[in-house]
CHARMM-style PDB file with segment names, atoms N, HN, CA, C and O in Angstrom:
ATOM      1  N   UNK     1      -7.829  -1.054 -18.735  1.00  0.00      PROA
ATOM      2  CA  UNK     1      -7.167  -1.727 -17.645  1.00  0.00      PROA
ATOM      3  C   UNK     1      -6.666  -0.730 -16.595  1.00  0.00      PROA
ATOM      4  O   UNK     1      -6.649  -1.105 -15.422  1.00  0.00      PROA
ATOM      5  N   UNK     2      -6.134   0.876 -17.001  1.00  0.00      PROA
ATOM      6  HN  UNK     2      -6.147   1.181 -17.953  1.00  0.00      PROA
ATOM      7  CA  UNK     2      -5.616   1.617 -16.257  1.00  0.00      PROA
ATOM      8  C   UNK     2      -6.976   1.655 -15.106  1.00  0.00      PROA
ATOM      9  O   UNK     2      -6.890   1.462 -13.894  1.00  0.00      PROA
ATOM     10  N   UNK     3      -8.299   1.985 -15.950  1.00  0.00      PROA
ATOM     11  HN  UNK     3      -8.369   2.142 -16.935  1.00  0.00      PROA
ATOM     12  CA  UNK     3      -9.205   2.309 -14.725  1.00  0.00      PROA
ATOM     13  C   UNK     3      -9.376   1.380 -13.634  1.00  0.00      PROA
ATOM     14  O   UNK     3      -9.762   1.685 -12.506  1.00  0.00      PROA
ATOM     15  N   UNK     4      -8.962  -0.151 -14.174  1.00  0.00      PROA
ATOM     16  HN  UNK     4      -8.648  -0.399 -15.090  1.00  0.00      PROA
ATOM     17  CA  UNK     4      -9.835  -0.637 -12.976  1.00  0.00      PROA
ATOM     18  C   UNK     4      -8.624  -1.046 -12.061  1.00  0.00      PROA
ATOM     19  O   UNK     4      -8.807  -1.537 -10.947  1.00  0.00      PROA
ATOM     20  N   UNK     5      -7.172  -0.780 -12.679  1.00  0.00      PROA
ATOM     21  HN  UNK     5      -7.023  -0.381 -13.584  1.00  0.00      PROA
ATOM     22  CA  UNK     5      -5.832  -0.652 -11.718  1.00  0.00      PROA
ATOM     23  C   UNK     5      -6.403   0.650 -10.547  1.00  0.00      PROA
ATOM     24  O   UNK     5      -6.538   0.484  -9.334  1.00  0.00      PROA
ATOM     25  N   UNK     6      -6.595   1.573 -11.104  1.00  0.00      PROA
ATOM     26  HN  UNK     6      -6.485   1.707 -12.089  1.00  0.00      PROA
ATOM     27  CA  UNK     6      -6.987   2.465 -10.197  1.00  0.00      PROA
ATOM     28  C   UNK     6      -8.282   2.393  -8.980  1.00  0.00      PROA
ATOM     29  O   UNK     6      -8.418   2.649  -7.783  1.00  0.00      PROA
ATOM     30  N   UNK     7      -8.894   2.007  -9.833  1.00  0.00      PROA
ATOM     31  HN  UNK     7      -8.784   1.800 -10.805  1.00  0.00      PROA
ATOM     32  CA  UNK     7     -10.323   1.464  -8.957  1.00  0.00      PROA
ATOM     33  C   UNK     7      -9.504   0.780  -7.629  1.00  0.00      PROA
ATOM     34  O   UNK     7      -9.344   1.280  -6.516  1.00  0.00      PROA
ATOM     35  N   UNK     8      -9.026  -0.580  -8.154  1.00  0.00      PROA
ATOM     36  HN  UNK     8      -9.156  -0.987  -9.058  1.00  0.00      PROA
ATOM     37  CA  UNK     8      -8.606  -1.081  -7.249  1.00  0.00      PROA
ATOM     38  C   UNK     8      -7.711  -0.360  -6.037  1.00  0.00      PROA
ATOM     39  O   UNK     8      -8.095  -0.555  -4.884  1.00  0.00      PROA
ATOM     40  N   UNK     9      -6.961   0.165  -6.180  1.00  0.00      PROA
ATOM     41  HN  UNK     9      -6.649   0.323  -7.117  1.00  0.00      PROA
ATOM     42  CA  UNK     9      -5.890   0.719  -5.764  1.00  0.00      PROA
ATOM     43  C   UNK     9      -6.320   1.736  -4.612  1.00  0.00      PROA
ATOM     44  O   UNK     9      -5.643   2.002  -3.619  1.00  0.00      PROA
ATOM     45  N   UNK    10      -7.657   2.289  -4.952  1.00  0.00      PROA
ATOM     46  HN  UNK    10      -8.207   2.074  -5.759  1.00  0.00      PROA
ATOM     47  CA  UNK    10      -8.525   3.453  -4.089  1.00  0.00      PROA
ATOM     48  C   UNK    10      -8.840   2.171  -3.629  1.00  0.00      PROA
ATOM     49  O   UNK    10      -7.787   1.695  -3.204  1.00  0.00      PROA
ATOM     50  N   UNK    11      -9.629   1.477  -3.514  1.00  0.00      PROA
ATOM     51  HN  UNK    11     -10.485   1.864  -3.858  1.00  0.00      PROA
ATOM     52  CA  UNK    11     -10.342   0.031  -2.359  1.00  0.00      PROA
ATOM     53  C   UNK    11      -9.287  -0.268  -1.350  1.00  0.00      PROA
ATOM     54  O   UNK    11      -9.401  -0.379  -0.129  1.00  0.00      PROA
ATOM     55  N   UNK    12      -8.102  -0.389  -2.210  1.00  0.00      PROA
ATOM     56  HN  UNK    12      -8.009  -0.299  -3.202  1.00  0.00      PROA
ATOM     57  CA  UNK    12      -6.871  -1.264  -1.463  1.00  0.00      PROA
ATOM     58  C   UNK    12      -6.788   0.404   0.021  1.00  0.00      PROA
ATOM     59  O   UNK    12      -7.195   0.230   1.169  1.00  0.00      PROA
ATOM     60  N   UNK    13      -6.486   1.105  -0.230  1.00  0.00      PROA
ATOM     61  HN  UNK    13      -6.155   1.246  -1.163  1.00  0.00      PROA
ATOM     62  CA  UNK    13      -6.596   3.021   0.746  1.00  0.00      PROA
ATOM     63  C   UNK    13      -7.465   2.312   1.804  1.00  0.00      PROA
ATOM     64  O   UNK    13      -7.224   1.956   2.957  1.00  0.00      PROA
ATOM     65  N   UNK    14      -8.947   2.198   0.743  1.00  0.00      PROA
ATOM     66  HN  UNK    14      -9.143   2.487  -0.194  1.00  0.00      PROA
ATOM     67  CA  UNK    14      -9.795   2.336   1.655  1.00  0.00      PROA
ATOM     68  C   UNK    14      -9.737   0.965   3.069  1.00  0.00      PROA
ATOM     69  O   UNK    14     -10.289   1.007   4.168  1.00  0.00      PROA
ATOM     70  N   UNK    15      -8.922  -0.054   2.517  1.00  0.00      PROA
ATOM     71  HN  UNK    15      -8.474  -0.088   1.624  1.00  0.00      PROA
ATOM     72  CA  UNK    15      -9.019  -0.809   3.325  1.00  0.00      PROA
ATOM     73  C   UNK    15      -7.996  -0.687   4.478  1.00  0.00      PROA
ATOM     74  O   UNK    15      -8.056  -1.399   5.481  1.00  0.00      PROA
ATOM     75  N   UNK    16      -6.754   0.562   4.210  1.00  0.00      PROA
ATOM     76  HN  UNK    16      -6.705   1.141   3.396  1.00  0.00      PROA
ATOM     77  CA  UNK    16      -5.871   0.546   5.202  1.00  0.00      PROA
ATOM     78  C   UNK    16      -6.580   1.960   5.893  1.00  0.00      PROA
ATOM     79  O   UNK    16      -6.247   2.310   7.025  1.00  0.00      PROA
ATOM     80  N   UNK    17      -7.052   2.320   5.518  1.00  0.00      PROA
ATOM     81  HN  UNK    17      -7.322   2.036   4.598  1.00  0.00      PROA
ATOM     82  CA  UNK    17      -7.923   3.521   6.223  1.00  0.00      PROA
ATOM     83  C   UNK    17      -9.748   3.694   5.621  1.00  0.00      PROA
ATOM     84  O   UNK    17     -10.310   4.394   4.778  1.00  0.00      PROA
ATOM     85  N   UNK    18     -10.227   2.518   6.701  1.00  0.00      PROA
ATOM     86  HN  UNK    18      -9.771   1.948   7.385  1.00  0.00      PROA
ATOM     87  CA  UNK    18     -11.897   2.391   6.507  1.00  0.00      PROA
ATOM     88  C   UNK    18     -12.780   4.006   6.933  1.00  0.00      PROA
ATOM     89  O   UNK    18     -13.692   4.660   6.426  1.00  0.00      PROA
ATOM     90  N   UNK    19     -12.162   4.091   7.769  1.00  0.00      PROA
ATOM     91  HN  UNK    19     -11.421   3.559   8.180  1.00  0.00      PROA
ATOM     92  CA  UNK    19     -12.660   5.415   8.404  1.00  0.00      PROA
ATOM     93  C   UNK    19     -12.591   7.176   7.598  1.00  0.00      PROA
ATOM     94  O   UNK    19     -13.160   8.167   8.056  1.00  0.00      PROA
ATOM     95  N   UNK    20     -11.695   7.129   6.271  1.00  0.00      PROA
ATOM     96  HN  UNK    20     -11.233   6.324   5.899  1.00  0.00      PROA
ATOM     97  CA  UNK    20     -11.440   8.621   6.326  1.00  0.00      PROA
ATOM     98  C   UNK    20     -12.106   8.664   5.165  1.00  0.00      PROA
ATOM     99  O   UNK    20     -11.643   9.583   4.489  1.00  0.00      PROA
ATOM    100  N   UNK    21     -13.058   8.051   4.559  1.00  0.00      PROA
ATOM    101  HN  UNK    21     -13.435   7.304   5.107  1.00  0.00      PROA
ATOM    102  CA  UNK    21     -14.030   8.585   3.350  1.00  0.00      PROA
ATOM    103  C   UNK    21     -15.477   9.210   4.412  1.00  0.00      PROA
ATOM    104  O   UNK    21     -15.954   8.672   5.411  1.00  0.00      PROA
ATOM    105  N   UNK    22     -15.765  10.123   3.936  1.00  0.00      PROA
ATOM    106  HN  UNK    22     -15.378  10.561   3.124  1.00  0.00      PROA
ATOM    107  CA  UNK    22     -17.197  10.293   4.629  1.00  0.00      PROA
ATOM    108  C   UNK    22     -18.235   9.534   4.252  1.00  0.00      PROA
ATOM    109  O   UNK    22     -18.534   8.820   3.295  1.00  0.00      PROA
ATOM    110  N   UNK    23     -18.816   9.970   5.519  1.00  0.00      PROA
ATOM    111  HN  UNK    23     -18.573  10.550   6.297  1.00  0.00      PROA
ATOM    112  CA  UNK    23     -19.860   8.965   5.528  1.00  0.00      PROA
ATOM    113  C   UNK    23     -21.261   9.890   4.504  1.00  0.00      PROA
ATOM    114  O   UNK    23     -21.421  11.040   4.095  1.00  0.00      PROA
ATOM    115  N   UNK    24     -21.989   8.667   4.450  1.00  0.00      PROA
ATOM    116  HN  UNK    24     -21.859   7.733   4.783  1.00  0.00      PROA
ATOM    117  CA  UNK    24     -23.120   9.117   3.009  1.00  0.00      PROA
ATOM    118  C   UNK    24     -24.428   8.929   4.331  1.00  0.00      PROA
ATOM    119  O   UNK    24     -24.783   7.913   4.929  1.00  0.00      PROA
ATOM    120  N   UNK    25     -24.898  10.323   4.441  1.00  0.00      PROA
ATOM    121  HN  UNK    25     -24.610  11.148   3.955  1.00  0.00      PROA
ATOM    122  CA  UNK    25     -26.288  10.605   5.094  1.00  0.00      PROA
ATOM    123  C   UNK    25     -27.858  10.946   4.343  1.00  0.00      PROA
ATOM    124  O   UNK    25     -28.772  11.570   4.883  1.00  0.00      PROA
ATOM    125  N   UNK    26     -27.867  10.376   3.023  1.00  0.00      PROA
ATOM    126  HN  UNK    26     -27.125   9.870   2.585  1.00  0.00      PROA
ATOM    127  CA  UNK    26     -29.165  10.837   2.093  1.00  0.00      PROA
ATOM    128  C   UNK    26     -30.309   9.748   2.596  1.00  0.00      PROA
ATOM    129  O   UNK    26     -30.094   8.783   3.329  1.00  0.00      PROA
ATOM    130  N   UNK    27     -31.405  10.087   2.100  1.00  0.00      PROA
ATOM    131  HN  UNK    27     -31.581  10.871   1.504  1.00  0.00      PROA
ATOM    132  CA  UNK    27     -32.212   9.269   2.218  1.00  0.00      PROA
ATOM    133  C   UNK    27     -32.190   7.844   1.863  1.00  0.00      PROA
ATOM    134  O   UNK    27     -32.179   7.884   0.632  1.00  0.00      PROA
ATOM    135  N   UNK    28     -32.175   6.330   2.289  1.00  0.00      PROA
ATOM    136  HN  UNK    28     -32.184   6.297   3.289  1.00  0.00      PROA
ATOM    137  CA  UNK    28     -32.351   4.944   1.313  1.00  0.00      PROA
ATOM    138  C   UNK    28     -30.830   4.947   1.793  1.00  0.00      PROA
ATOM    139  O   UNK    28     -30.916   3.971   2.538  1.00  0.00      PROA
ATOM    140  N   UNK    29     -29.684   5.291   1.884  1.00  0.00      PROA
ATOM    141  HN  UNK    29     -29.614   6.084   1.279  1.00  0.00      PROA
ATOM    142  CA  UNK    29     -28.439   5.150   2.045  1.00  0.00      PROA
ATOM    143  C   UNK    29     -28.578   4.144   3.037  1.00  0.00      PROA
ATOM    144  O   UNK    29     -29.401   4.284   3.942  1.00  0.00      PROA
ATOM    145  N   UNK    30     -27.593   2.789   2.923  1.00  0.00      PROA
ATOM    146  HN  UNK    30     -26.924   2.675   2.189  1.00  0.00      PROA
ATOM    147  CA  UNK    30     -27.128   2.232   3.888  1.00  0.00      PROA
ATOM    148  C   UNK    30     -26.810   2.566   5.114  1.00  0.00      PROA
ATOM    149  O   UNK    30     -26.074   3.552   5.151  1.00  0.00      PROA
ATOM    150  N   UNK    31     -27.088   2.117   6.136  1.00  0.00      PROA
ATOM    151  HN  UNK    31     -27.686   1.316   6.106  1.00  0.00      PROA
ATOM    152  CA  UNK    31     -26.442   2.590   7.746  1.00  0.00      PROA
ATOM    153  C   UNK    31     -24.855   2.305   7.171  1.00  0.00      PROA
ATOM    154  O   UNK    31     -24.480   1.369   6.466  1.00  0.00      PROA
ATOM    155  N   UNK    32     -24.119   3.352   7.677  1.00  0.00      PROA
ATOM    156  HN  UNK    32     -24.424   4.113   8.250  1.00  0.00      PROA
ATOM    157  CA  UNK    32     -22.688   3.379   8.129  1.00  0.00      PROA
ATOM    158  C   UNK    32     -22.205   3.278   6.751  1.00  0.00      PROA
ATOM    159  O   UNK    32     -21.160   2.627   6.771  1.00  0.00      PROA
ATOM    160  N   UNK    33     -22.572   3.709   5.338  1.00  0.00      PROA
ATOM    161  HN  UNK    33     -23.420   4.238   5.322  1.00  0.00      PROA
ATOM    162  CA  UNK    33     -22.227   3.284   4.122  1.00  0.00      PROA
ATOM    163  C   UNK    33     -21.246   4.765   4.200  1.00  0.00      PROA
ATOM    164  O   UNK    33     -21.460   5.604   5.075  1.00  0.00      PROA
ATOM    165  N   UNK    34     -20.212   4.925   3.205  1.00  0.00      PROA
ATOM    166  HN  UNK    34     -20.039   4.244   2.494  1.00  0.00      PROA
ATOM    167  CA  UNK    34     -19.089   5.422   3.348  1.00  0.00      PROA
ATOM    168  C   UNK    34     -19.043   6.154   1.519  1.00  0.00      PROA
ATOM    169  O   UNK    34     -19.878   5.691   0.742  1.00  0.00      PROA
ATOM    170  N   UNK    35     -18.400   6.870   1.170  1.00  0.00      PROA
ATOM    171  HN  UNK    35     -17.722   7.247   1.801  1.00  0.00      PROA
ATOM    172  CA  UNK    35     -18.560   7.577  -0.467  1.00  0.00      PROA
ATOM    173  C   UNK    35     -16.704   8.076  -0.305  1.00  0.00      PROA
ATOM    174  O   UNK    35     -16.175   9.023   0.279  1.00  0.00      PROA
ATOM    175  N   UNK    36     -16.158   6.980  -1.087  1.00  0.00      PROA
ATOM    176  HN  UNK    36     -16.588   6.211  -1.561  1.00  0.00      PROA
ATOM    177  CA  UNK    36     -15.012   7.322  -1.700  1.00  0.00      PROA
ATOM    178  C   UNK    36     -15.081   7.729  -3.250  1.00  0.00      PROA
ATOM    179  O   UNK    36     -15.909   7.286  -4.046  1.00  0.00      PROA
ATOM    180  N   UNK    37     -14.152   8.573  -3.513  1.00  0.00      PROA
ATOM    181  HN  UNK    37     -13.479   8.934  -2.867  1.00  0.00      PROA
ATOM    182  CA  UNK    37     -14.092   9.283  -4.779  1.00  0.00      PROA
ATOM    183  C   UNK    37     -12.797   8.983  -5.376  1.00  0.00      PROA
ATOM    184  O   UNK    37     -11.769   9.504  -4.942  1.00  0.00      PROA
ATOM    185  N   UNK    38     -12.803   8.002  -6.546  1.00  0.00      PROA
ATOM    186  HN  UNK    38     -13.638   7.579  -6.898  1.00  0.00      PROA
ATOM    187  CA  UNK    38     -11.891   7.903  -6.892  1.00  0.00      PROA
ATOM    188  C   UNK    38     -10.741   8.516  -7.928  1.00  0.00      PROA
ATOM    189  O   UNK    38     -10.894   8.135  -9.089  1.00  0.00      PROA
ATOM    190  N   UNK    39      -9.679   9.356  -7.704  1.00  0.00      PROA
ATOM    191  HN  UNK    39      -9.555   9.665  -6.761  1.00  0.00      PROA
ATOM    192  CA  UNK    39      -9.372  10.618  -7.962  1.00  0.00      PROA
ATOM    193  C   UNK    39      -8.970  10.564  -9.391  1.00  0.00      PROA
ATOM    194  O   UNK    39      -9.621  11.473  -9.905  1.00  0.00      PROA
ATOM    195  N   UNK    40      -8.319  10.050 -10.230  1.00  0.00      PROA
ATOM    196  HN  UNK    40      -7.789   9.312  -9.812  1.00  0.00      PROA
ATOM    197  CA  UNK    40      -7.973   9.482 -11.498  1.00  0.00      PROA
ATOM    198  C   UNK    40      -8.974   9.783 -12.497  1.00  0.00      PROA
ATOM    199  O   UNK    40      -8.856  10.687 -13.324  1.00  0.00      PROA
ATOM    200  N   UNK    41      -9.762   9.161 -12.420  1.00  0.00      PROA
ATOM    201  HN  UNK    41      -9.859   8.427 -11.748  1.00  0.00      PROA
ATOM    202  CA  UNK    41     -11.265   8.858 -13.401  1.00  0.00      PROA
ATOM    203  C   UNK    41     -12.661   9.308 -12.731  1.00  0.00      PROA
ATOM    204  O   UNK    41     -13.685   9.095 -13.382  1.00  0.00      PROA
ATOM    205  N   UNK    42     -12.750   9.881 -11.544  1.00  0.00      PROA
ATOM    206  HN  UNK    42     -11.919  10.053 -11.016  1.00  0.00      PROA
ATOM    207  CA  UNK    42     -13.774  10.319 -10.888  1.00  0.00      PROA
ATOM    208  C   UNK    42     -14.974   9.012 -10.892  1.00  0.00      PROA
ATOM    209  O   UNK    42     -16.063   9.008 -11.467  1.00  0.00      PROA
ATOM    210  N   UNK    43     -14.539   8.259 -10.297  1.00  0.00      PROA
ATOM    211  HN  UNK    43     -13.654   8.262  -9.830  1.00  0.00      PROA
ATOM    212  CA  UNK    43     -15.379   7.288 -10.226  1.00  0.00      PROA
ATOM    213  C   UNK    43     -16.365   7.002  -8.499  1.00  0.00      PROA
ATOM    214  O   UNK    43     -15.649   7.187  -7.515  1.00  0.00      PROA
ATOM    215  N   UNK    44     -17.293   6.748  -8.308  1.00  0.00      PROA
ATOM    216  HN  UNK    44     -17.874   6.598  -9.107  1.00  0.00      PROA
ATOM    217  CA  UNK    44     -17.691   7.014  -6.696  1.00  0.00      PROA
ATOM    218  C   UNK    44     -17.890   5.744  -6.429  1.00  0.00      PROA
ATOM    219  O   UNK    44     -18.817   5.157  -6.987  1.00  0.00      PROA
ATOM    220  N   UNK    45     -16.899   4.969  -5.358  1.00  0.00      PROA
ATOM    221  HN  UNK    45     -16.146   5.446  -4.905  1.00  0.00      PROA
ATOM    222  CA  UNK    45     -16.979   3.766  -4.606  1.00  0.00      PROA
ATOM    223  C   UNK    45     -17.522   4.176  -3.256  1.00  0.00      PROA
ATOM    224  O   UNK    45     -17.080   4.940  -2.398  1.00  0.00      PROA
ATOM    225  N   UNK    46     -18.804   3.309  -3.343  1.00  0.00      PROA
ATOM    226  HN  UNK    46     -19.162   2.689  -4.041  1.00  0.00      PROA
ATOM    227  CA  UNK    46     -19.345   3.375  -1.718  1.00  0.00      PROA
ATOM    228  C   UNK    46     -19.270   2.177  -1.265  1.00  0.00      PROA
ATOM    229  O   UNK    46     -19.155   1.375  -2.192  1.00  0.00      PROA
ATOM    230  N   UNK    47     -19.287   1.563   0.040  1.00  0.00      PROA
ATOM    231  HN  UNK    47     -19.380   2.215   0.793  1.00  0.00      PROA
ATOM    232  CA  UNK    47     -18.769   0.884   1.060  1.00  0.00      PROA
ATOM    233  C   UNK    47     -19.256   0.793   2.218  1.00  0.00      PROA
ATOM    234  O   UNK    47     -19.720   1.838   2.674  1.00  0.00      PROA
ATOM    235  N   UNK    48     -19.315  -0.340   3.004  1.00  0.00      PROA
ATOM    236  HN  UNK    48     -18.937  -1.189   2.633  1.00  0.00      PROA
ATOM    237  CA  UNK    48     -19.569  -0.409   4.695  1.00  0.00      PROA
ATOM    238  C   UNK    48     -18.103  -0.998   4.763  1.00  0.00      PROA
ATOM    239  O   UNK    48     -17.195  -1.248   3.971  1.00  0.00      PROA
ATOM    240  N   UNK    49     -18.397  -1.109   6.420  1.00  0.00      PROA
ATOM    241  HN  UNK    49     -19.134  -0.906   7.064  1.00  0.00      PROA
ATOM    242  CA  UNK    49     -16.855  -2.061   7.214  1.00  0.00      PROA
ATOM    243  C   UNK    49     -17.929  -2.467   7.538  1.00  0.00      PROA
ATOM    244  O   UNK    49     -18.963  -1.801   7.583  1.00  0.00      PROA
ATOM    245  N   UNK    50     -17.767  -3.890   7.864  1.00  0.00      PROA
ATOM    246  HN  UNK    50     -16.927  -4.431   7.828  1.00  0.00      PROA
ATOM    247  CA  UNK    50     -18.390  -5.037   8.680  1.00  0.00      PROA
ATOM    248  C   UNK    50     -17.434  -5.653   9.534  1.00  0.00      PROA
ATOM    249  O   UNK    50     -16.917  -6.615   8.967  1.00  0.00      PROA
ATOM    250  N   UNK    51     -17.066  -5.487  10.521  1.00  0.00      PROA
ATOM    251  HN  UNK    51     -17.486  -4.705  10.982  1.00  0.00      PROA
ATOM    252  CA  UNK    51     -15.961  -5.748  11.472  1.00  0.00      PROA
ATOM    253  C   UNK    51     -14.500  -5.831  10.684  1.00  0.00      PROA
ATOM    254  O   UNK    51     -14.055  -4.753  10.292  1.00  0.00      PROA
ATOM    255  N   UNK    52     -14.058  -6.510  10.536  1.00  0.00      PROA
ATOM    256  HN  UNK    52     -14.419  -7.386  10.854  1.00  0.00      PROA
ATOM    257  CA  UNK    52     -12.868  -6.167   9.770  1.00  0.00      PROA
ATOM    258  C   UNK    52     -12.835  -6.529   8.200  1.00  0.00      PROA
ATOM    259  O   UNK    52     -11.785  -6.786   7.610  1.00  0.00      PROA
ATOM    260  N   UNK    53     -14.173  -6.519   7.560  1.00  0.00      PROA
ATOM    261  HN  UNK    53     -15.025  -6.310   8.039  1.00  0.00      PROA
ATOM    262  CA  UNK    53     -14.261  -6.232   6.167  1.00  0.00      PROA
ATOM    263  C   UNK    53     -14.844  -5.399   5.809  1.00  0.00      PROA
ATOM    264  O   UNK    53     -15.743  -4.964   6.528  1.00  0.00      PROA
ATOM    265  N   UNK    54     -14.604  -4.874   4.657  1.00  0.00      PROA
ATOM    266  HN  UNK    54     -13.873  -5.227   4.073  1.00  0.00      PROA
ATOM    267  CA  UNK    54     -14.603  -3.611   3.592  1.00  0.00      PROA
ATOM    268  C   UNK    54     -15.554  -4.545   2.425  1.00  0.00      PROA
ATOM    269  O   UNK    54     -15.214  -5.512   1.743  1.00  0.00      PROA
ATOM    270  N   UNK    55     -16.954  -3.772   2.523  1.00  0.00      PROA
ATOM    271  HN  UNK    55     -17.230  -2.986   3.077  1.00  0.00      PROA
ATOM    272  CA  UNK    55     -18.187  -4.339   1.360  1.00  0.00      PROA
ATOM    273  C   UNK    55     -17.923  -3.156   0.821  1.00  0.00      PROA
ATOM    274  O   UNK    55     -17.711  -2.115   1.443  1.00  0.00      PROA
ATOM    275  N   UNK    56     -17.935  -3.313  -0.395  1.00  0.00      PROA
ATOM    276  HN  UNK    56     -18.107  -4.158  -0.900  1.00  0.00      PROA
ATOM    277  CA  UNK    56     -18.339  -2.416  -1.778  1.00  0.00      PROA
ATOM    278  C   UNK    56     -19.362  -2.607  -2.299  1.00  0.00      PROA
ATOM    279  O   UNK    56     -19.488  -3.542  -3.090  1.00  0.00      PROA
ATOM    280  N   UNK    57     -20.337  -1.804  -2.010  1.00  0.00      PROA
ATOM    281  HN  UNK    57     -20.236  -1.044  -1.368  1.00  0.00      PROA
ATOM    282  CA  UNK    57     -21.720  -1.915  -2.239  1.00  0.00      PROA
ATOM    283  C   UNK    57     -22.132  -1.353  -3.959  1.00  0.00      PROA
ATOM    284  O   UNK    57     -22.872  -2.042  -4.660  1.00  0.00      PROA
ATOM    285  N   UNK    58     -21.536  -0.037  -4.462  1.00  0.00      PROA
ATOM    286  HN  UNK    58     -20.934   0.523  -3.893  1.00  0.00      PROA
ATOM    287  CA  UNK    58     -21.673   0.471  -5.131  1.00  0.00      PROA
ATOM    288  C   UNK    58     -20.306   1.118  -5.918  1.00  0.00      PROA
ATOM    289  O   UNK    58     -19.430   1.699  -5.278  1.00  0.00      PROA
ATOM    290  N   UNK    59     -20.258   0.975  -7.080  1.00  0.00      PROA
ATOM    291  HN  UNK    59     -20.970   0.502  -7.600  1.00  0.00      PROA
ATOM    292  CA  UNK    59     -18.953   1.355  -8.222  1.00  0.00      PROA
ATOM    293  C   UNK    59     -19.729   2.695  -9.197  1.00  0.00      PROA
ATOM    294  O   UNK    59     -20.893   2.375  -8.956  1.00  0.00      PROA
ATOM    295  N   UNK    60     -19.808   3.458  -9.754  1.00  0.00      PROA
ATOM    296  HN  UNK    60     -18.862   3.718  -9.949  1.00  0.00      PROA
ATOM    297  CA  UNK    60     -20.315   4.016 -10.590  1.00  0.00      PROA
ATOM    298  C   UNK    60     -19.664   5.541 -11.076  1.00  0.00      PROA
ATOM    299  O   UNK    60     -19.495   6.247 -10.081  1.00  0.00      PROA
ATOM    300  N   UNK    61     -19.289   6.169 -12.256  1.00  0.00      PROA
ATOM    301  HN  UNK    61     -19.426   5.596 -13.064  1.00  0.00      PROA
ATOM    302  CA  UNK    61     -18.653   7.133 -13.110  1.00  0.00      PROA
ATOM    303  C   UNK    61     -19.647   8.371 -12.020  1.00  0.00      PROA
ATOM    304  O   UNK    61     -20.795   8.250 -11.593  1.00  0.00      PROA
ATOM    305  N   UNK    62     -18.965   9.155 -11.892  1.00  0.00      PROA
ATOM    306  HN  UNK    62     -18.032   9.253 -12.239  1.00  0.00      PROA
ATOM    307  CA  UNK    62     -19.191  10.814 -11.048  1.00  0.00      PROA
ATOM    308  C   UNK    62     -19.922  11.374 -12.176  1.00  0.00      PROA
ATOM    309  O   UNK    62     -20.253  12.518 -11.864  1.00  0.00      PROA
ATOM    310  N   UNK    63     -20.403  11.018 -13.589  1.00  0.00      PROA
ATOM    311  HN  UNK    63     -20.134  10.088 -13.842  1.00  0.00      PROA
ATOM    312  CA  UNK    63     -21.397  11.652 -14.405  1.00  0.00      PROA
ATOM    313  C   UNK    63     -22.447  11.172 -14.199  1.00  0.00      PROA
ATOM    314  O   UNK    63     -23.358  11.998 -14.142  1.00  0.00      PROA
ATOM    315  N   UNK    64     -22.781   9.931 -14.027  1.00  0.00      PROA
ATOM    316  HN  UNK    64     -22.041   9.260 -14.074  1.00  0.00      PROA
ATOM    317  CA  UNK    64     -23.968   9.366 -14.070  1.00  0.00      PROA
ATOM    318  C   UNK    64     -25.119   9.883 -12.874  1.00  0.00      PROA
ATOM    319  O   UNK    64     -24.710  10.179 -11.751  1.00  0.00      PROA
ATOM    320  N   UNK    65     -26.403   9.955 -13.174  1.00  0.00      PROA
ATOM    321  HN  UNK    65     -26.736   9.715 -14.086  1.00  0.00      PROA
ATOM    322  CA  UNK    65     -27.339  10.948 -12.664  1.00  0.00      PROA
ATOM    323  C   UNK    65     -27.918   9.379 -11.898  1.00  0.00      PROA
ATOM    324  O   UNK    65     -28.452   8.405 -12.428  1.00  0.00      PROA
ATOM    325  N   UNK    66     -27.640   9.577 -10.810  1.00  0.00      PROA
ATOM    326  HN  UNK    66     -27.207  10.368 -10.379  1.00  0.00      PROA
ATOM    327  CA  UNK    66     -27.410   8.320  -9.445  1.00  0.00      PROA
ATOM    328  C   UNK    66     -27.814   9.219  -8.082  1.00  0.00      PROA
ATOM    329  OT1 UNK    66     -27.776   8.700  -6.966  1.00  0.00      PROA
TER     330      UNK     66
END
């Protein structure tokens, strides 16, 4: 339960500040998709803004070979 308090909690950031995760430039990457790191459990939330919503496209552990 702690992780996904935390999970959440990095989304909730990201939604009062859409702008300060960098942006993700690899190949296949979404236009304007965003790579937050979530500091607790090292977990990598990626994201667009769509005018004034926050999509979470992707959740996944900083080990996994992604």
């Amino acid at each position: 339960m702690r992780v996904l308090t935390s999970i959440i909690a990095s989304i909730e950031r990201a939604c009062l500040f859409p702008e300060s995760a960098p942006g993700v430039d690899t190949p296949g990457a979404v236009f304007s998709a965003r790579k937050l790191v979530e500091g607790t459990y090292q977990y990598f939330i990626y994201y667009t803004v769509r005018g004034r919503t926050l999509l979470v496209l992707r959740i996944f552990h900083g080990t996994q070979q992604r």
